[in-house]
C-alpha positions, 0 to 999 in steps of 0.5 A, a space after each residue: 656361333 663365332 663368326 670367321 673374324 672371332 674364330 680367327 681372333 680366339 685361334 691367334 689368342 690361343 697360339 700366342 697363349 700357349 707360345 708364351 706359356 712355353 716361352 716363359 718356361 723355357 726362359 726359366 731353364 735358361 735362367 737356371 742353366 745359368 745359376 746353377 750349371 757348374 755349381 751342382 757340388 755347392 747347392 746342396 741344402 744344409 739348412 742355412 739358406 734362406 727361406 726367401 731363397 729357397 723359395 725363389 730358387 724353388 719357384 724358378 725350378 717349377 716354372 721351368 718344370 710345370 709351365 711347358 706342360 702346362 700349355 694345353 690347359 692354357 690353350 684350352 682355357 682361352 676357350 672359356 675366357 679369351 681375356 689376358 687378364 683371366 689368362 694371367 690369373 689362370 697361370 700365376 693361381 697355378 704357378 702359387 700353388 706350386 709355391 705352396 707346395 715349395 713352402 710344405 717342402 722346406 720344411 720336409 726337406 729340414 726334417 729329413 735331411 739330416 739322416 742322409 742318403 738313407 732317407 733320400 732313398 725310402 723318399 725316392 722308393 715312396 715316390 715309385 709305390 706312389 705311381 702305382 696307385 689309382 690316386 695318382 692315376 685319377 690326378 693324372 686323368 685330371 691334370 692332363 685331360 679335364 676340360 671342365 677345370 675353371 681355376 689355376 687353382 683347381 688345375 694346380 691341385 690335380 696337378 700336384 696330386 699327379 706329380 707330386 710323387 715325381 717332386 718328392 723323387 726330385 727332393 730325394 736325389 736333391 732340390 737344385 740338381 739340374 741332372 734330375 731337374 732335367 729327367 723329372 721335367 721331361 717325364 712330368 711333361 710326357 705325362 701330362 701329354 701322353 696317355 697313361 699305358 701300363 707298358 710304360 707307367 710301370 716300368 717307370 715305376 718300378 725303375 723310380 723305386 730301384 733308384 731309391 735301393 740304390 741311393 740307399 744302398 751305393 749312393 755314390 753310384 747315382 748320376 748328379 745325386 746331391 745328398 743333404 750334408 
């Protein structure tokens, strides 16, 4: 058992952890205020941005996203292991999953991106139907509430699994909209730290695939929509 000096020593390390996990999220945000506010019009991906910049753009945008909710599992990790080192790997293996991730998108977001808000729509209605499904209910389950993850990797995973409808709802309305960069993150912060409840899940859901009708059909009507050119 840790005596009263350990358990003090691991509660210090715990809150600087999850303070620092959140710090250095809400630092990106601030970095991305910065970047992007005013310049939602220009942003749009036309496919003559760089690889290396979409991908810095894209991890900034999933640090500021990801990192807050991130900090229970930090928290809890400090449990299994109070070195910073492993607390490190722990958050840059997560963070590079998400970059993995960005990669498998840049190539999507090339592919669709020609036919417009069409496709923008079906993209956002798929994410909707994405959160009705159990796969998406067992990797929220894990993302938020298993305390038997080891690896930043094997959080990440889970994690995508549970947010990655959210994400392609994010590339559909547009990669680099602060707008929607905004309302995505709060709602994939709520549900890593809220329980699951019908009475809220489906409504989002259905509400995620009635923005895709609309984009479809009145895309000009959609707040902060940055349709691919």
């Amino acid at each position: 058992m840790l005596d009263l000096d350990d358990r003090d020593r691991l509660a210090g390390i715990r809150a600087v952890a999850a303070l620092t996990t959140v710090g250095l999220g809400a630092g990106a945000w601030v970095i991305a205020l910065q970047q992007m506010n005013g310049m939602e019009d220009t942003m749009r991906y036309t496919g003559s941005g760089s690889f290396a910049s979409f991908i810095s753009q894209w991890v900034l945008m999933i640090a500021a996203m990801m990192l807050p909710g991130a900090a229970p599992a930090v928290f809890r990790r400090v449990s299994a292991s109070d070195s910073v080192r492993g607390l490190l790997l722990f958050v840059g293996s997560y963070l590079a999953v998400w970059a993995l991730i960005g990669v498998a998108l840049y190539a999507v977001y090339a592919l669709y991106r020609p036919h417009g808000s069409v496709a923008a729509g079906a993209l956002v209605i798929a994410a909707g139907m994405y959160e009705f499904t159990p796969l998406k209910q067992h990797f929220r389950q894990r993302c938020s509430m298993d305390k038997s993850l080891r690896s930043g990797v094997e959080f990440g995973l889970y994690c995508v699994g549970s947010s990655i409808g959210l994400m392609l709802m994010q590339v559909g309305l547009g990669v680099m909209s602060l707008t929607w960069m905004s309302v995505v993150g709060v709602l994939m912060l709520a549900q890593k730290v809220l329980p699951a409840k019908a009475v809220f899940d489906v409504p989002l859901a259905l509400g995620i695939v009635c923005l895709g009708i609309l984009i479809a059909v009145a895309p000009s009507s959609v707040p902060g929509f940055m349709p691919p050119m």
